[in-house]
N, C-alpha and C positions, 0 to 999 in steps of 0.2 A: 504493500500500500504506500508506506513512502517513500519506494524506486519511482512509481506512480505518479507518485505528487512532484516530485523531484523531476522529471521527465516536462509534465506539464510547466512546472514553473520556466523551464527553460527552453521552452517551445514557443510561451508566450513572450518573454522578456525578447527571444531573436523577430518576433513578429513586430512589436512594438519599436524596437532597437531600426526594424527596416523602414518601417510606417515615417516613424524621427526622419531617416538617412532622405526620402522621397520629398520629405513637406521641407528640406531643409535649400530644396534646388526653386530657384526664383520662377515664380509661372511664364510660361513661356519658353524654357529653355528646351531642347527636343529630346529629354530625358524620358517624358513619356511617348513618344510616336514612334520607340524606338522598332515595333514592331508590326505597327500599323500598315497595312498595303491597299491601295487601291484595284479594285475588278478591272482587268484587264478589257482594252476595247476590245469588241467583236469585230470580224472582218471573215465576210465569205466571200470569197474568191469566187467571180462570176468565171463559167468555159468561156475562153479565148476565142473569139474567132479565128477556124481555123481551115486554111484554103487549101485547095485542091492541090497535093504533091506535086511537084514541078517534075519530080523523074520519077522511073520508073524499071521496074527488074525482074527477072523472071528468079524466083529460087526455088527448091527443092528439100524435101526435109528427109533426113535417113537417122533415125532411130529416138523411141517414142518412150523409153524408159522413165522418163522422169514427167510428169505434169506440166512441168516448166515448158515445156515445149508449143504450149498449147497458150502462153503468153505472147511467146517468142515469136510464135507464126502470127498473130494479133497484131503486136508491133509491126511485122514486116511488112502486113495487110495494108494496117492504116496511114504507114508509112509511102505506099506508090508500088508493095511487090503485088506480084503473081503468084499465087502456088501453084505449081506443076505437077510436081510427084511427090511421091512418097513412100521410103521403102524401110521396114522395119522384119525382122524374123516371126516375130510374133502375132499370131492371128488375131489374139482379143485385142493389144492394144490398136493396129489395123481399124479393125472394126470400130472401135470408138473415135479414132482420128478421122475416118471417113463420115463418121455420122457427122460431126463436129463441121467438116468442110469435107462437105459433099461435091463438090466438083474436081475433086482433087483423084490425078491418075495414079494405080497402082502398079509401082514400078517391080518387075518382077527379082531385081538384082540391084546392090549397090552399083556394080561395073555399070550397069544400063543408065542411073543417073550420073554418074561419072563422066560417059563418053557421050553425054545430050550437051551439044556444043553450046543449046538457046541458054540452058540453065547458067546463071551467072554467080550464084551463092547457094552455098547450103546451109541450113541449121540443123542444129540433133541435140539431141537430150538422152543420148544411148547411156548407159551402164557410165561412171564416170575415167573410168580406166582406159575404157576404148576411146575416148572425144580425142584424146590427143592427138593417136595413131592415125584416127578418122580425120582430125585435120589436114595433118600433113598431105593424107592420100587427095584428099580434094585441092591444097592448094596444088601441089601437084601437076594436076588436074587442069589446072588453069582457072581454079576456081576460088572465090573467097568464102572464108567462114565466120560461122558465128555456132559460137559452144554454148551450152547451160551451162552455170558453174557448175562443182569446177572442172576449169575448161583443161587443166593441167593438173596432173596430182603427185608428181616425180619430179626430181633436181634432172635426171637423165632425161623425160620425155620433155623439160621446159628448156632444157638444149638445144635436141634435137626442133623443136617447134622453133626456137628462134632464129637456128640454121636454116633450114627450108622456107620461114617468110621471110631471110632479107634474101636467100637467093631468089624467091620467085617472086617477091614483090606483091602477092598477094595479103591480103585483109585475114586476121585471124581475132575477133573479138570475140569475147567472154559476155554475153549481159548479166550484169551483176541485177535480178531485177528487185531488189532493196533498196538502191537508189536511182536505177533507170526505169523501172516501172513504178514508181511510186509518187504521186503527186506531191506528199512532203514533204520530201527530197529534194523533189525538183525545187519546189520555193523556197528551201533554204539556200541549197544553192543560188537562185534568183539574188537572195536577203544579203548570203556573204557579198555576191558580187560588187552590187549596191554598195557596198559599207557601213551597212545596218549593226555589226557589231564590231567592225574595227578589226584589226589582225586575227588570225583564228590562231590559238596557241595548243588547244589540246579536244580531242573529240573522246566520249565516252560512248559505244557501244553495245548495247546489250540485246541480244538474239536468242530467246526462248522461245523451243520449238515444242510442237504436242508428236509423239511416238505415236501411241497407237499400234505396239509392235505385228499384231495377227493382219495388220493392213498394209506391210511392208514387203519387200521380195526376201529374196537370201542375201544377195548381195550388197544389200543395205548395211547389216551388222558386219560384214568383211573389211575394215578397213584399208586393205590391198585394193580392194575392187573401187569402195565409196571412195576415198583418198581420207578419211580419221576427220574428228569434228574439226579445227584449225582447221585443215585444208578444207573442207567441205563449208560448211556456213562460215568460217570465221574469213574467208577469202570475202564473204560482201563486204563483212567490216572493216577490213584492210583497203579495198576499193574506196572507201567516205573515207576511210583518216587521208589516203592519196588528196580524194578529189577535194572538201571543204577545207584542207591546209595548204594545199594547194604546196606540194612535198614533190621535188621530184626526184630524191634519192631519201631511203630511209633504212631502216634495220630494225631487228627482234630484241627488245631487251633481255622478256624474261617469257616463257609457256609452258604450261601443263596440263595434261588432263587426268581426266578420271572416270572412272565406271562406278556409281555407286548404289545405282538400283536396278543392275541388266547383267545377273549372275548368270543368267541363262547363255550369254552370249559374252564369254570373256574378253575376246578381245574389241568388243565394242569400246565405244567411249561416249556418255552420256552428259560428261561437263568438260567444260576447255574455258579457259582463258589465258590471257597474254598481255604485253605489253610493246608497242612500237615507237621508236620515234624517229625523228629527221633531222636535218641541223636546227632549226627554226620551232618542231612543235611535237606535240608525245601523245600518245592516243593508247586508252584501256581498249579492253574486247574480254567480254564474256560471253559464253554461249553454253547453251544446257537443253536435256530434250526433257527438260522437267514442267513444261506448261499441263496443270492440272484439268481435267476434264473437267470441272465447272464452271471454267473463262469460257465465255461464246465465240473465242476464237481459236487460231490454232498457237500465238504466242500475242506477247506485252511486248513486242517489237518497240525499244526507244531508241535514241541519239540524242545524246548533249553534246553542244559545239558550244566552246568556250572564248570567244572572243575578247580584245582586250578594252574592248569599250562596251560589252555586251554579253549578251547568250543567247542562245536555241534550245528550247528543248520540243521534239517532237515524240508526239506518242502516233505511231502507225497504222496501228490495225487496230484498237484501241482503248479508250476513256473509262478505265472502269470505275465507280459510283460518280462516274462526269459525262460529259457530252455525247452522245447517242455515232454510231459507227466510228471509221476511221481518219486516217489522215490529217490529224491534229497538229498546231503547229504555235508555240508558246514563245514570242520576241521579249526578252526586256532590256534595253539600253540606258544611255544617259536621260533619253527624251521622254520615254513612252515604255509602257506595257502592252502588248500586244496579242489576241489569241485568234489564228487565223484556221480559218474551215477550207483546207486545201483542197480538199474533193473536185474540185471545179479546173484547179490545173492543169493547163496542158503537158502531157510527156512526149518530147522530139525525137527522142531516141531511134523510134522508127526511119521515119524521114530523115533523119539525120546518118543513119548508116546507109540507107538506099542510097544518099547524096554521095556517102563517100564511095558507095562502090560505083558511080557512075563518073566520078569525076577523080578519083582515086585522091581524096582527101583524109584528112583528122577528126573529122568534125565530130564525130559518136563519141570517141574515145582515144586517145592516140597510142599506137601500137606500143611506145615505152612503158604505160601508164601500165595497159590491159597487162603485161608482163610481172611489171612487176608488185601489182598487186600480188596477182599468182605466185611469183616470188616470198613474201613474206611468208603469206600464209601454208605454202610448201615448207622455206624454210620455219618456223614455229611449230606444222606437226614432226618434224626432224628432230629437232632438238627439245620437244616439251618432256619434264622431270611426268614420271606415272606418276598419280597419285593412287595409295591406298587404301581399301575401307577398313 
């Protein structure tokens, strides 16, 4: 009873003691606003008018493995391509690619897309191991590419890849579609441009996926075949620390991952994170396939970009007990607060690689960039420490 009393008396006297310390600052002085914020403006991004591609391309898609592919072909659409063919081993995913884009021929052979002079690009989303090998064969070919990520997942196949496109001068991009498919991406980038937050010094990354293991192939948990989490998702994130620091050499600090709920599948890997930087600026990255089945989506996809007059914080896919769908995008500077409804954004990306394979330009992506994103995040699953449970 009297620890008690003893406990209280000295609970009250620190209340009192802080009550004194508050009344003792002259009114007016900003000792109390210190925590005070104002409701960010609202700002919904009206679509852009957006005109009729100026060029146009005939491509091809040879292998159907991944989903992604079915973005991929989207972009190439609205950007001014063609589809042509399309050639996969697989008859059910076939079937679903054809219902999807019903006009599209089914080519009986990869060689038969190969040696179709009209075709001018291919994309694929095959198994990630093959896109490499498949590259090469199509620039080759006399043709350019475009890979799902990742579009590279070996120090030896991002060799080989870099040797065969300066000799043949063909196009080899990766879409990274976290930032080239994504509309709050694209306006962040728009915002850095701008100079809405001043130098960009460090971006924070975080990419939480949902498993769903019974809905995956085999190849999935092989990390020889996928290329291990780092190479596989943590390669978008390495793409944003490039492009919003605008980095055009950088390195691995530090990577690791870990398996810590997928015993079934040892050499999976369920968590990764790293650290990158440049001369100029340093970027986190975490990645996990721990998104729980009660989110309404498949991850809490963010990016913080750290500015030195500013910040970004974008939530993607999205707003949980906030704002209703995706594409969310949070500005605060010296000036203003900002919360911008990106959904309405245009993405070029399309049109923008049709442009460069008609005119054989940069514009999408420039071939150092696309490399050496793939570069880090190769190098990080190389060197990342196991973690154990």
């Amino acid at each position: 009873m009297q620890s008690s009393r003893r406990k209280f008396l000295r609970k009250s006297l620190a209340s009192a003691a802080g009550l004194a310390a508050i009344n003792a600052f002259p009114e007016g002085l900003p000792f109390g606003n210190l925590h005070t914020t104002s409701y960010p403006e609202e700002i919904i991004l009206r679509p852009a008018t957006v005109r009729t591609p100026g060029e146009s391309i005939r491509f091809s898609v040879i292998g159907l493995n991944h989903d992604h592919i079915y973005g991929m072909s989207d972009a190439l659409i609205r950007g001014g391509g063609k589809l042509v063919s399309v050639y996969a081993p697989e008859p059910e995913l076939l079937k679903t690619f054809t219902k999807r884009f019903p006009g599209v021929r089914i080519a009986g052979s990869e060689k038969e897309i190969l040696e179709d002079t009209s075709v001018q690009l291919v994309a694929s989303a095959s198994i990630p191991v093959d896109r490499a090998p498949l590259g090469i064969r199509v620039m080759k070919s006399g043709k350019d590419f475009m890979a799902d990520k990742p579009g590279i997942v070996t120090p030896r196949q991002l060799e080989e890849v870099k040797k065969v496109q300066k000799i043949t001068g063909r196009i080899y991009s990766i879409m990274y579609s976290e930032r080239l498919g994504n509309p709050a991406s694209v306006q962040a980038g728009n915002l850095i441009e701008a100079g809405a937050i001043g130098k960009v010094v460090q971006t924070i990354g975080l990419g939480p996926h949902r498993m769903r293991p019974a809905s995956r192939p085999d190849w999935f948990f092989d990390p020889e075949k996928a290329g291990g989490i780092l190479c596989d998702i943590g390669s978008h994130q390495c793409d944003q620390f490039l492009f919003y620091t605008g980095s055009k050499q950088a390195e691995v600090s530090f990577a690791q991952t870990g398996n810590f709920a997928n015993g079934k599948y040892p050499a999976f890997q369920d968590f990764g994170d790293m650290s990158v930087r440049s001369p100029h600026a340093s970027g986190y990255i975490r990645i996990d396939w721990f998104t729980p089945d009660g989110l309404n989506t498949w991850g809490d996809g963010r990016t913080f970009i750290l500015g030195t007059e500013g910040y970004i914080e974008m939530r993607k896919y999205i707003d949980i007990a906030g704002r209703e769908g995706g594409n969310h995008l949070f500005l605060v500077n010296n000036r203003e607060t900002k919360y911008y409804n990106c959904s309405g954004v245009h993405m070029p990306y399309g049109e923008q690689i049709v442009s460069d394979v008609v005119n054989r330009t940069e514009t999408a992506m420039s071939q150092d960039h696309c490399f050496l994103a793939s570069e880090l995040a190769i190098r990080a699953q190389e060197m990342a420490f196991r973690l154990t449970v």
